[in-house]
N, C-alpha and C positions, 0 to 999 in steps of 0.2 A: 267688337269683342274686347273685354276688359282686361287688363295686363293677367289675372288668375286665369284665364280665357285663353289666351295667347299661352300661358305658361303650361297649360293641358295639350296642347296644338305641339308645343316641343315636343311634348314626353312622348305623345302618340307619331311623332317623325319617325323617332331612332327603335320603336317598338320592335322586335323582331331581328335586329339589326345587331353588327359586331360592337358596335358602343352604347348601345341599353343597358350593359350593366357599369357602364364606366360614370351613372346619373343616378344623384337620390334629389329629385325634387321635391320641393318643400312651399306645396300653394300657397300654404294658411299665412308662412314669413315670407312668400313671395322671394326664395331662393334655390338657385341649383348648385346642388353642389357636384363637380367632377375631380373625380379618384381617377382621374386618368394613368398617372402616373404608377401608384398600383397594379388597375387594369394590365396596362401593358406588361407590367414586371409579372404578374400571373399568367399572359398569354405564354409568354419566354417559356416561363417553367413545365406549364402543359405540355406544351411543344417538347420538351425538354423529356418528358417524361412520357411522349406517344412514340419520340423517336429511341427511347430507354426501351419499353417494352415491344417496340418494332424488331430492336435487335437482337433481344432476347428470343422470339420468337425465332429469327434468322437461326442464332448461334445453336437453337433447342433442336431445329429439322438440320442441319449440319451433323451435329453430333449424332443423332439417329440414323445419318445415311452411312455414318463410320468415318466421318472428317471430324475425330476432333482437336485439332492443330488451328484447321482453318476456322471450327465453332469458335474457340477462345478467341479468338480477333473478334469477333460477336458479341460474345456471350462478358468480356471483362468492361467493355466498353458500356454496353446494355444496360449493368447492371449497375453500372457509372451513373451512368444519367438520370435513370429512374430513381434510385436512391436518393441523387440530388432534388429529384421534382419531392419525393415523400418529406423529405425533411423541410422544404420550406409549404408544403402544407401542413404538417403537425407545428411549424413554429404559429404560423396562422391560425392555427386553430386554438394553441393552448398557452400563447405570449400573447404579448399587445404590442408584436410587432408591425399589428395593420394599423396601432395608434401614431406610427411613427411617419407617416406617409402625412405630409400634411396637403386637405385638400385645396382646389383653386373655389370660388364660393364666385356666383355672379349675385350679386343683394339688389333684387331690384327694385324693392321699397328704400334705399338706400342712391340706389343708382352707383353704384361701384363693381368694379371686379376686385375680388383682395384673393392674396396669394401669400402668407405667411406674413411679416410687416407689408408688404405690399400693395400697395390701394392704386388701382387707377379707373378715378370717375369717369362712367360711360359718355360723359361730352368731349373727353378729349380721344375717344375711338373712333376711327374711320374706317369706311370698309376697306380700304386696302391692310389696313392691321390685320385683318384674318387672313391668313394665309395657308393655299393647300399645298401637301407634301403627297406626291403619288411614286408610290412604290409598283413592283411587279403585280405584287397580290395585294396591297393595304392601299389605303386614301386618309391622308392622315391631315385634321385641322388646326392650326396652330394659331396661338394669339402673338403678334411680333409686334410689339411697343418698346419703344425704348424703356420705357421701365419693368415691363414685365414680360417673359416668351415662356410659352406655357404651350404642350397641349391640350387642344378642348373635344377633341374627339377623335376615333379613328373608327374607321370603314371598310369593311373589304371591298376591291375593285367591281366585284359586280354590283355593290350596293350604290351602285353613283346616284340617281335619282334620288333614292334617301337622305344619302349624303348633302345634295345638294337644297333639299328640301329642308333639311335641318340647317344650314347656313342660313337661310332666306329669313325662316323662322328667328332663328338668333336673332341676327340683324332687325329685324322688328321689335322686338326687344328692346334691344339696345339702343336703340335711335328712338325710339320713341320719343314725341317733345315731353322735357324733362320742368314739366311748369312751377312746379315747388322751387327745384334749385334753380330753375333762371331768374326768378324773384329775391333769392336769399341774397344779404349782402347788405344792397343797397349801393347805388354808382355816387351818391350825392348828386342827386338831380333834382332839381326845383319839381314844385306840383305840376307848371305846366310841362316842362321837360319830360316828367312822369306822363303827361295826360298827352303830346306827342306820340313818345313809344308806344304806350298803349293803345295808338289806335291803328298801328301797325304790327299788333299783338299775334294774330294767326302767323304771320307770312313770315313773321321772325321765327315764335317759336316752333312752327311745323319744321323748319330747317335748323333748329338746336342751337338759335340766339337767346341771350336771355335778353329778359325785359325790365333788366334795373340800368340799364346803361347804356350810352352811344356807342361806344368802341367795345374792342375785346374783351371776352372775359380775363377774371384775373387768372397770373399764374401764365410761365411762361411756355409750358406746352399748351398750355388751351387758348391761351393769346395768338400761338403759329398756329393751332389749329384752323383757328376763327378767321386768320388771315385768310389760309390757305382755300378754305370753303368757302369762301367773300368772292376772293378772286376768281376761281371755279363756278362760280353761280352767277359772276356778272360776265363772265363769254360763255356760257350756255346754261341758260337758255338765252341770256339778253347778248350776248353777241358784241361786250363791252370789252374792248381791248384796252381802250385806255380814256381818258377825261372824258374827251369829246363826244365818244362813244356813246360815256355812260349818262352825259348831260343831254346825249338827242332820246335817248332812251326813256330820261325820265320826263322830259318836253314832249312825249309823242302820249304821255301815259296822262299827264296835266291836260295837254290839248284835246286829245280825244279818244286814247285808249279804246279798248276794247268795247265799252259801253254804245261807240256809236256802232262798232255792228251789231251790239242788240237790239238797237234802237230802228234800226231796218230789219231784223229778222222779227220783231213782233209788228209791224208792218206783213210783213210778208204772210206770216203767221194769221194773221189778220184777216185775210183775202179768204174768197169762197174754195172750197176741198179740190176745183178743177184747175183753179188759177196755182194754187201750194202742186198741185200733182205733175203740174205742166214746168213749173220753175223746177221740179225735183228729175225731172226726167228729163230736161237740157244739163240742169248741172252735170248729173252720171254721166253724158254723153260727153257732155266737155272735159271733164276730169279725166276717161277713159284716154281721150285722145292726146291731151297733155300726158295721161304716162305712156303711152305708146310711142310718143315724141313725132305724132303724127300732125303736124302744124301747118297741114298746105291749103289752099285757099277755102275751102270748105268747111275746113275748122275756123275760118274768120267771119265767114256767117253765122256758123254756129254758135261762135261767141259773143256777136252783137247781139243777136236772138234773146241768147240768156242773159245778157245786161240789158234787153229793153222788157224783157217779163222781170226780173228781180227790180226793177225801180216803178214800175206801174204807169203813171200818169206822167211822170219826167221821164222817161224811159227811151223815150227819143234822143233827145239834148243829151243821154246819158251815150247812146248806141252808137251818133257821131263823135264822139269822142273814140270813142274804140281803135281806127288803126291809126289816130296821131298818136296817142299812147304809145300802142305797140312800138310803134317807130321811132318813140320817145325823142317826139321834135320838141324843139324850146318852145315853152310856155305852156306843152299842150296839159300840166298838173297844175297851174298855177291858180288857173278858177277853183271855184268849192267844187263842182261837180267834178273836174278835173283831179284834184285829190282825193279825192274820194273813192272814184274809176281805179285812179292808180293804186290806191292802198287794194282794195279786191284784187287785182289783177296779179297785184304782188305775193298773195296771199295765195291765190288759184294755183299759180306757174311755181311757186317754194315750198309749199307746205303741202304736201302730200296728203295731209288728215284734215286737211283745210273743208273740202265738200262734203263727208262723211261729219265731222263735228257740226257744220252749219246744217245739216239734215235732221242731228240728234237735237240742236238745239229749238229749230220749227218747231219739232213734235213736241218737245218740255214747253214751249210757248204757248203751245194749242189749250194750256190751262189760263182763263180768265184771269184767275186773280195773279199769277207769275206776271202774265203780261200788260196787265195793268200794274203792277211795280218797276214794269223796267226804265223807269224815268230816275230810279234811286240805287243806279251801282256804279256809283262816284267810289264810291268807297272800294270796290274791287281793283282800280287804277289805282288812284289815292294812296290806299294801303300799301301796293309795293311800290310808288315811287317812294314814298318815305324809307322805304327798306331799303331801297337802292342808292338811297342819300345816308345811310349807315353803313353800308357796304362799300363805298365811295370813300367814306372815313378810315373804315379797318386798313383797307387796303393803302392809303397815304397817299392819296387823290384830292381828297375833301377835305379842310381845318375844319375842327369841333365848331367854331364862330359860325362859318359859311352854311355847313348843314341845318343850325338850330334858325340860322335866318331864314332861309328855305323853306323849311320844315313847319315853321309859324302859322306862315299864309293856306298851305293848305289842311294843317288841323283848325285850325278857323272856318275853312268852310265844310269840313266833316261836319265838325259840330253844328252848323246853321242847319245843315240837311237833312239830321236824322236827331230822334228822339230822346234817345238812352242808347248807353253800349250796346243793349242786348237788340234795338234798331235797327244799329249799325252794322252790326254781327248776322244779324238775318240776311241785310242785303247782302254782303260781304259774301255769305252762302251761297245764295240763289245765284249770285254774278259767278261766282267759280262754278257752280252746276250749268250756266251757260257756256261757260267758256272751254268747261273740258270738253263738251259735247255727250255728255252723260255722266259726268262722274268718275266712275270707277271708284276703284278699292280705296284710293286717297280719300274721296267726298265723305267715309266716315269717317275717315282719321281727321280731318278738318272740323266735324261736326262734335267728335268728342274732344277736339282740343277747344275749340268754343264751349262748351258746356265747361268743363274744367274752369276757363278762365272771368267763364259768368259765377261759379259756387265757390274757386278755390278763396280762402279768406285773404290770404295775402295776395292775388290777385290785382295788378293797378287797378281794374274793372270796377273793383270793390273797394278799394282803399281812394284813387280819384274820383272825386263826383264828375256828373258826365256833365256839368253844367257850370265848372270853373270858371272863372273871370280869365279866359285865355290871352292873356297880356304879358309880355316879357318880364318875365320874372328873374333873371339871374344877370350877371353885371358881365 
């Protein structure tokens, strides 16, 4: 769905809801603007003026009952407040004091939020800046930046689902990769330096890197930004606390990454429909009993079972290896097979979505031509160790020197392996649709951030030929 797409998805969230009227979206400029501030001072007055002629009502049956002592306690106040709600509807009406309200404008052909002099570009927004305020009756949403706190919506308490729907929404929005501005500038990076970045082009900008630079963007909130997201992305998902961490991390992703378990699941995939049916039905059973924490001698048959059907013909040399593992005696990882055991077994007993993705990813296999490609998702790894060796930088782990020597050797064999960008970008695809184990709602956001950075003109994709003289080019 296209940002105008995504921007009809807001409008129809708050539809029906206490801040519908608080939005004048504007598809064609790709802006919304919210009159919150307004809104609210109007709510006040309404109120203002239900509880005017509540009174009045009170003070009217009062005096008809023959109290009228206790009506005027009623009936002066009443007519207090209702007056005051009339007169700031006739100034509303017939001044241009609703011109004076200035509104907060989200531009997101622009990618800004502005508020009066106030601009701040949606890469240096994170989701913790949105923040809810919940009253008795209201749910109020607020933008809390140091440069600007603003509200952006309010909700009655029973509208929470909406409410919550409209935050999601936002946030999609907002985050969206921002591939114009991470291009603009320019970091002073040599062609190949350029032709590095860009081939770690998806993985940066899906996470709101730009792609003119090694380190942070400029400017010193989106530079703490960029820190702060560097280092939040290198211990989850990669589990990198510190150097060593994030050096075995990117050594595991060089060596063998993900790619070699696709390079067994189309193998696997491979096999006749009884032999995939029979590996699919020890998996469930073992993965069942791994979350049931049910680990007694009959789950250790069970497990060599399904390591000697998921390797086929080595499938034996694979099954004896099974309870040195487990028992993780010395040496018993140190052969190929042996590592290899142990990476699955790692992967079975940690990752809970570990059997259910390698099921999804069989079934995307059982396509011919997918699986006769999986010898080419070098670039799946590839791509984010280069990411990780930028991220390694931000954070003040890595000298610009160290990463660009690093970073050398393996866009040198990107390039040997694949054709043109748009080659690389395909695999680059297909290895994330294995890897998710279907996809999901990301797999378009990755496909139209590829498309974007194969047409946008200022695009490194389009500005570096894919076929550079990849040689050190900077002193």
């Amino acid at each position: 769905m296209g940002k105008d797409g995504r921007l009809d998805a807001l409008e129809r969230a708050v539809e029906g809801t206490l801040a519908e009227g608080s939005f004048e979206f504007d598809g064609d400029a790709a802006v919304l603007r919210i009159e919150g501030s307004l809104v609210l001072t109007t709510t006040w007055f309404l109120a203002l003026g239900t509880g005017g002629v509540v009174l009045l009502l009170a003070g009217a049956v009062l005096s008809l009952a023959g109290l009228p002592t206790e009506a005027r306690w009623a009936l002066a106040p009443g007519a207090g407040l209702f007056a005051c709600a009339l007169c700031f509807v006739l100034l509303l009406r017939f001044t241009p004091l609703f011109d004076l309200w200035s509104h907060l404008e989200l531009r997101f052909a622009e990618r800004a939020m502005v508020h009066r002099k106030t601009r701040v570009p949606f890469g240096e927004l994170r989701p913790e800046h949105l923040v809810w305020k919940n009253g008795r009756f209201f749910r109020r949403l607020y933008v809390r930046h140091p440069s600007l706190r603003k509200q952006l919506a309010g909700f009655f308490g029973s509208e929470e689902r909406q409410a919550q729907e409209f935050q999601r929404r936002l946030w999609e929005l907002i985050s969206a990769p921002d591939l114009a501005g991470g291009l603009a500038g320019g970091g002073d990076l040599t062609p190949v330096q350029r032709w590095i970045i860009a081939a770690a082009g998806p993985y940066g900008a899906i996470n709101g890197f730009r792609l003119d630079r090694l380190g942070v963007a400029p400017g010193e909130s989106a530079a703490t930004a960029d820190r702060r997201t560097a280092q939040e992305l290198l211990q989850d998902p990669w589990g990198a606390y510190d150097l060593e961490q994030l050096l075995g991390a990117v050594n595991w992703l060089v060596q063998d990454g993900h790619r070699a378990d696709f390079t067994q699941d189309a193998v696997l995939a491979a096999r006749p429909p009884d032999a995939q049916e029979e590996y699919g039905t020890l998996l469930r059973e073992v993965d069942d009993l791994i979350a049931r924490d049910m680990l007694e001698p009959p789950f250790v048959e069970r497990l060599i079972e399904l390591v000697r059907v998921r390797y086929g013909d080595e499938g034996g040399a694979y099954a004896r290896l099974v309870p040195r593992v487990l028992r993780d005696e010395p040496g018993a990882d140190v052969s190929e097979e042996g590592a290899e055991l142990a990476q699955f077994l790692h992967q079975l007993f940690n990752d809970r979505n570990h059997a259910s993705e390698e099921l999804h990813r069989l079934k995307a296999l059982a396509d011919p031509a997918l699986r006769a490609n999986v010898g080419r998702f070098l670039i799946w790894d590839y791509g984010r160790a280069l990411m990780l060796y930028r991220w390694g930088h931000m954070v003040g782990w890595l000298t610009e020197e160290y990463c660009w020597e690093r970073m050398l050797p393996l866009a040198i064999d990107i390039q040997r392996r694949y054709s043109s960008w748009r080659d690389m970008a395909t695999c680059y695809l297909q290895g994330r649709l294995l890897w998710s184990g279907g996809g999901g709602k990301a797999q378009d956001e990755y496909e139209r951030l590829v498309e974007d950075l194969a047409t946008e003109p200022r695009s490194p994709w389009n500005l570096v030929p894919w076929n550079l003289d990849l040689t050190r080019d900077w002193s």
